[in-house]
C-alpha positions as CSV (number, residue, x, y, z in Angstrom):
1,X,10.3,-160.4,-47.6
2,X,11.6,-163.5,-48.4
3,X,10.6,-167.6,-47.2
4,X,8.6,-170.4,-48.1
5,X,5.0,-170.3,-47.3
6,X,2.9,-173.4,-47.5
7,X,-0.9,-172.8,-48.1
8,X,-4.0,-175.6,-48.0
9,X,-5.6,-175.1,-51.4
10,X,-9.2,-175.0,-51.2
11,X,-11.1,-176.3,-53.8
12,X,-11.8,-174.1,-57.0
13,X,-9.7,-171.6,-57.7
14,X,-6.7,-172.0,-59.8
15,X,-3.0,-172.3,-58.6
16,X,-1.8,-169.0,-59.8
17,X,-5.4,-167.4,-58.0
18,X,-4.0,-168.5,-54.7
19,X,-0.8,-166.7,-55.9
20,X,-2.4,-163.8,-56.8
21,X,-4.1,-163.9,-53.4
22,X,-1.1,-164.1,-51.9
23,X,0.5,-161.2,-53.1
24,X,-2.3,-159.1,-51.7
25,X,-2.1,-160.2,-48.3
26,X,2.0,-160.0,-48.3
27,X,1.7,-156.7,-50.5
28,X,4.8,-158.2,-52.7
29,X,4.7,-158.9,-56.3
30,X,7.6,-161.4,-55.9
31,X,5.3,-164.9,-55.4
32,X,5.5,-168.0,-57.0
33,X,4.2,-171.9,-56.7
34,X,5.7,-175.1,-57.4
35,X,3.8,-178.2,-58.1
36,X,0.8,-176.9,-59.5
37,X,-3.0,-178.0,-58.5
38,X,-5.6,-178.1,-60.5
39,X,-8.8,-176.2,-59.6
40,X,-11.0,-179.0,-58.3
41,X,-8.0,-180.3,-55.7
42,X,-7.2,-179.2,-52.1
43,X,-3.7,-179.6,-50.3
44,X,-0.4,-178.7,-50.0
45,X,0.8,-175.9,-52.2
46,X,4.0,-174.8,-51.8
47,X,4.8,-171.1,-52.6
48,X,7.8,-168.9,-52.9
49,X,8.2,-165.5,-51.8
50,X,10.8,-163.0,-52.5
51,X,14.7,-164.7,-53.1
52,X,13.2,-167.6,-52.3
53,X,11.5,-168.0,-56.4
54,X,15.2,-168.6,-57.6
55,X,15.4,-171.8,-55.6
56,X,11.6,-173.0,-57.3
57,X,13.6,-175.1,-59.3
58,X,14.6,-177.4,-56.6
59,X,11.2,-177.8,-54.9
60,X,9.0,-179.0,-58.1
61,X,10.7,-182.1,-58.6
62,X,9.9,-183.6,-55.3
63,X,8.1,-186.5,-54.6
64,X,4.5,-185.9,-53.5
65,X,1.9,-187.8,-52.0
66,X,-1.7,-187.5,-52.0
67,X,-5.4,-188.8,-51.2
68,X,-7.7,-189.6,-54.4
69,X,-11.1,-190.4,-54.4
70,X,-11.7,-192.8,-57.4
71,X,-15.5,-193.5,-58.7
72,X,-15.9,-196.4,-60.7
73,X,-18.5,-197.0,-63.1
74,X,-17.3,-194.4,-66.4
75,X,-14.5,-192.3,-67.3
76,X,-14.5,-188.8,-68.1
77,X,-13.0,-186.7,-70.8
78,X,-10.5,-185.3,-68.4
79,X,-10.0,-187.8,-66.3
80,X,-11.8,-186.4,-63.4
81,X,-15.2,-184.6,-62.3
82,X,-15.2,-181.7,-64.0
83,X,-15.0,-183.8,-67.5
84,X,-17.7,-184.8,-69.7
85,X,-18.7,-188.8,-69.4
86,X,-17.3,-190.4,-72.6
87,X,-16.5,-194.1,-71.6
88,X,-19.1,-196.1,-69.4
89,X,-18.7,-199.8,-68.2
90,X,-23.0,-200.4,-69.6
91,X,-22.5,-202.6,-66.2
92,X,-25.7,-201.4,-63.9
93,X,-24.9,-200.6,-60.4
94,X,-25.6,-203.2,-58.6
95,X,-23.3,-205.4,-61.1
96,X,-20.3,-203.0,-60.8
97,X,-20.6,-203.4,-56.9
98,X,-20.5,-207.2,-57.2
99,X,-17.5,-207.1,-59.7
100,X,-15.6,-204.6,-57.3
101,X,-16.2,-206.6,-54.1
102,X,-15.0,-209.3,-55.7
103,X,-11.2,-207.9,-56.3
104,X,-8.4,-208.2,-54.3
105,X,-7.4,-204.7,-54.4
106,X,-3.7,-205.7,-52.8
107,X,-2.9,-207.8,-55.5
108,X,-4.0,-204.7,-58.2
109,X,-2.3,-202.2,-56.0
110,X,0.8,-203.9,-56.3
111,X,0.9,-204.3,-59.5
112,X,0.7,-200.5,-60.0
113,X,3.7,-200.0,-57.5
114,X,7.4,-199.2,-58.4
115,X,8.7,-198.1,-61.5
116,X,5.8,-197.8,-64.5
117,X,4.8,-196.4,-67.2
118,X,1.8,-193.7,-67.8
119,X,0.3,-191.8,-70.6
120,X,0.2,-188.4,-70.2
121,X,-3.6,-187.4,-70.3
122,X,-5.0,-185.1,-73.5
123,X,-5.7,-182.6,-70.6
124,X,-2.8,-181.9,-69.4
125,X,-0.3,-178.7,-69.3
126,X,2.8,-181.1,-70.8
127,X,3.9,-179.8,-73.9
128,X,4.3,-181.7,-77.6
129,X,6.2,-180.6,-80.3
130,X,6.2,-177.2,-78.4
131,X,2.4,-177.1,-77.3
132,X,0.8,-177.7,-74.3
133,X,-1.3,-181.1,-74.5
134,X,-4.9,-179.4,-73.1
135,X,-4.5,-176.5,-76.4
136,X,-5.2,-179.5,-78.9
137,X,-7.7,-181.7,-76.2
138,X,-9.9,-178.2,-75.9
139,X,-10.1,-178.4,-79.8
140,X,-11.0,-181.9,-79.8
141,X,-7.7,-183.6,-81.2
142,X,-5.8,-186.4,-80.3
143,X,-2.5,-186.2,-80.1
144,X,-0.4,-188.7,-80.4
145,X,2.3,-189.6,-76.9
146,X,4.8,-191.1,-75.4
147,X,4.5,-192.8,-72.0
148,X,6.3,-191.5,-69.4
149,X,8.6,-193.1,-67.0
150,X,7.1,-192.7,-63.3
151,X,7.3,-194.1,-59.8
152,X,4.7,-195.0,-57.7
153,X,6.6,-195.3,-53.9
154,X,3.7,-196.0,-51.6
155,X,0.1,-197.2,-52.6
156,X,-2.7,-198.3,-50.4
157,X,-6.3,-198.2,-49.5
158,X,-7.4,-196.3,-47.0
159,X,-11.2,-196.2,-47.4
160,X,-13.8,-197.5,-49.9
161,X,-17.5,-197.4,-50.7
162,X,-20.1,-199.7,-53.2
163,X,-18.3,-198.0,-56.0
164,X,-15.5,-195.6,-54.9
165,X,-12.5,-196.2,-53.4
166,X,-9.8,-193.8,-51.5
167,X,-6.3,-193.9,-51.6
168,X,-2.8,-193.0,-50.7
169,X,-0.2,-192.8,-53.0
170,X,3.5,-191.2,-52.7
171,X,5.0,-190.7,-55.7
172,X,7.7,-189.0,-58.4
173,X,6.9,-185.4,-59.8
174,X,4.9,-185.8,-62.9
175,X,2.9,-188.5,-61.9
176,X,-0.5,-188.1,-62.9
177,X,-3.2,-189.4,-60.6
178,X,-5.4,-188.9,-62.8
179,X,-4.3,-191.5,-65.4
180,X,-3.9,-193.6,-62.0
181,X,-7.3,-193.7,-61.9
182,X,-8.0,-194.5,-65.2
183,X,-5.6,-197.4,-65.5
184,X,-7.0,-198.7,-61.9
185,X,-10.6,-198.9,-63.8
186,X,-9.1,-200.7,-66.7
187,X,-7.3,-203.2,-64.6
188,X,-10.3,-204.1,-62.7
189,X,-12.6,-203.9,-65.9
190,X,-14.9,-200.9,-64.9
191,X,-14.8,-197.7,-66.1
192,X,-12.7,-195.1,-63.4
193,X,-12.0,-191.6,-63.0
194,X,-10.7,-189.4,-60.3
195,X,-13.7,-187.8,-58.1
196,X,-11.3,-185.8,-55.4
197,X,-7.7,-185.2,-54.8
198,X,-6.0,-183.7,-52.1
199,X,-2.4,-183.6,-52.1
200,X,-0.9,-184.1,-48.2
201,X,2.7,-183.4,-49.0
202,X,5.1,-182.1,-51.4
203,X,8.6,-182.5,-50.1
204,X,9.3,-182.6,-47.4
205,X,6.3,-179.8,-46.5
206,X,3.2,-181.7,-44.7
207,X,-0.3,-180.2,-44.7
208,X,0.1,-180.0,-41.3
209,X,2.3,-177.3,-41.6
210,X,-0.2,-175.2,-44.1
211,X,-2.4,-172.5,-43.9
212,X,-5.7,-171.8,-44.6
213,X,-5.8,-168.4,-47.5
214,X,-8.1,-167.0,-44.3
215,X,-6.1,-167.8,-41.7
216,X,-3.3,-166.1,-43.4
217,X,-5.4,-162.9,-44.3
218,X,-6.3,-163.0,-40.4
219,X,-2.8,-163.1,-39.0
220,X,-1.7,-160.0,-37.6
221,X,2.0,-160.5,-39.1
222,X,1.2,-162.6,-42.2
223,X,5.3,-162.4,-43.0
224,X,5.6,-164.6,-39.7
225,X,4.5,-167.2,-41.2
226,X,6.8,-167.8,-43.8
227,X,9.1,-170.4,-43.3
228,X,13.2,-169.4,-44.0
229,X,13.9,-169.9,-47.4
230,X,16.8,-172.4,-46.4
231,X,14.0,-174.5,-46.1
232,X,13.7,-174.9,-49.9
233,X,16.8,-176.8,-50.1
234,X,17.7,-178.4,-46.8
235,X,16.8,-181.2,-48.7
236,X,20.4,-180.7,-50.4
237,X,24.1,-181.7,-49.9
238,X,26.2,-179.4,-48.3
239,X,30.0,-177.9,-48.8
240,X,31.3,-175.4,-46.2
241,X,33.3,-173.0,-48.2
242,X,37.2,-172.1,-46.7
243,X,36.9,-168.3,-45.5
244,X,38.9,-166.8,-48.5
245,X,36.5,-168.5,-51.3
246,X,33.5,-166.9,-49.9
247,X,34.1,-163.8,-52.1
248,X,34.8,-165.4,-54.6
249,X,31.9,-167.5,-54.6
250,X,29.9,-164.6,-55.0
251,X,31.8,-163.3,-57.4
252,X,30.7,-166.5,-59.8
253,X,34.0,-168.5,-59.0
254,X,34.2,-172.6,-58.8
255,X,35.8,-174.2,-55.6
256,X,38.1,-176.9,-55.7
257,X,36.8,-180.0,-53.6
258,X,38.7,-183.1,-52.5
259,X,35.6,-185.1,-51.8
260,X,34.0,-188.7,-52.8
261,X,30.4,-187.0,-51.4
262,X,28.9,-186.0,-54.4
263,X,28.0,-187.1,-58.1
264,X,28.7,-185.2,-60.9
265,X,25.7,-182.8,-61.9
266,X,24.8,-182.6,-58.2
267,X,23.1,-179.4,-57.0
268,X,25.3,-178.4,-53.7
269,X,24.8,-175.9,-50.9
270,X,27.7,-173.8,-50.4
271,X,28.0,-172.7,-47.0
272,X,30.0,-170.2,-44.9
273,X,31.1,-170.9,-41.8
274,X,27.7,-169.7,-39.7
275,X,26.0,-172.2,-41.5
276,X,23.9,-169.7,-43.8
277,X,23.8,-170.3,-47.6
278,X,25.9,-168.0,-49.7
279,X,25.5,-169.9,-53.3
280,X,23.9,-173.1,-55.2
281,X,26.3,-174.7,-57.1
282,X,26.8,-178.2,-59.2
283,X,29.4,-180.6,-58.8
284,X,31.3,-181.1,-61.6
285,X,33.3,-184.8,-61.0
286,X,36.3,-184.0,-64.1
287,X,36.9,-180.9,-62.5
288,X,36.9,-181.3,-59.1
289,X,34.9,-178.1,-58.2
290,X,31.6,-177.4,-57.3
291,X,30.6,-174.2,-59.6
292,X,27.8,-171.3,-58.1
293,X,24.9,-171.4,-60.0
294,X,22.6,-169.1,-57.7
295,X,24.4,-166.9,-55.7
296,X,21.9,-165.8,-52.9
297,X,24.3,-163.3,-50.7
């Protein structure tokens, strides 16, 4: 059994629960995710069954975009509502209404847009010096880091209340909209952190082609619904191999390509004839050949 299966997580358990999940329902150890959510958000998960996990790599650096709930008033330890409160505006209510109304939330949007910088958050699964960031936050330390270079592609509001807003925002792998948040509050004075998140799409994979966990466990054929696994990297350029380097494509051998199509360092789809994907492989621009990397036949 092998595809791409894209699931609606529900709120609460973790990533790797709806994995486990999974693995009942298909009866197959062989599952994996890529883009991870955390417990409290719903949306697009993307998982990999079977041959499909060797192509993971190429799926968790997509862009993503998503719908956050931000609530305005304090900020959290961790940056959204499962946190402890730990920064507040001392603004009462009816003063942090006033101060929101009074932005112009296109002019602060755009100023988040593009190419930025963000702090990773303390509670987060990025690793320093070897350890992952939440290890130290959970033990109450500080650790000191970089900021990361991220791009925010589309940002917009798309609903708002006395003190919340809603928005939508596409953006680069390892964004986190949870620092989004954050910085939004800053920018506008008042205390923020993220209340809800639900991501919409990863990829080129749309919630509207998801799954509910139950309406998988109720499908008579749950294997049906697993897209082909060609989907995991249709997103990719493609070389149609000659006939006689087929074999040895498989057999781990580079193919010599006349061709101003790709950049060096380029992941490539080699391809027979039929169309069907016999290996991944990177360009390599001083050699001329594009070398198999994952050999899937």
């Amino acid at each position: 059994m092998d595809g791409i299966l894209i699931i609606d997580k529900p709120a609460g358990p973790t990533s790797h629960d709806v994995v486990n999940r999974v693995r009942r329902i298909l009866q197959t150890r062989k599952v994996g995710h890529t883009g991870t959510l955390d417990p409290f958000a719903t949306g697009v998960l993307v998982l990999v069954i079977g041959k499909a996990t060797r192509l993971a790599q190429f799926l968790d650096k997509d862009e993503k975009e998503y719908e956050a709930m931000i609530r305005f008033g304090f900020e959290t330890d961790t940056g959204d509502p499962t946190g402890s409160r730990v920064s507040d505006s001392e603004l009462k209510n009816d003063e942090i209404v006033t101060m929101l109304s009074e932005v112009d939330w296109e002019e602060t949007l755009s100023g988040f847009r593009g190419e930025i910088q963000q702090l990773p958050p303390m509670y987060s699964a990025k690793k320093v010096e070897g350890k992952k960031l939440y290890e130290s936050a959970r033990k109450g330390i500080e650790v000191d880091r970089k900021p990361i270079k991220i791009t925010i592609y589309k940002l917009e509001l798309i609903g708002s209340g006395e003190t919340s807003m809603t928005i939508r925002v596409a953006c680069s792998s390892g964004t986190y909209i949870r620092t989004l948040a954050e910085d939004l509050g800053r920018s506008v004075g008042v205390g923020a952190h993220l209340e809800g998140l639900r991501r919409t799409r990863a990829g080129r994979f749309s919630i509207n082609e998801s799954l509910t966990l139950e309406e998988l466990e109720n499908t008579v054929d749950p294997s049906k619904s697993l897209l082909p696994t060609s989907e995991a990297v249709a997103h990719l350029p493609a070389f149609t191999l000659p006939t006689e380097r087929i074999e040895k494509t498989m057999n781990g051998l580079a193919t010599h390509v006349e061709t101003d199509d790709f950049k060096s360092g380029d992941a490539v789809r080699m391809l027979n004839g039929e169309g069907g994907i016999v290996a991944i492989g990177t360009y390599e621009s001083r050699e001329s050949n594009i070398k198999p990397k994952i050999v899937l036949v």
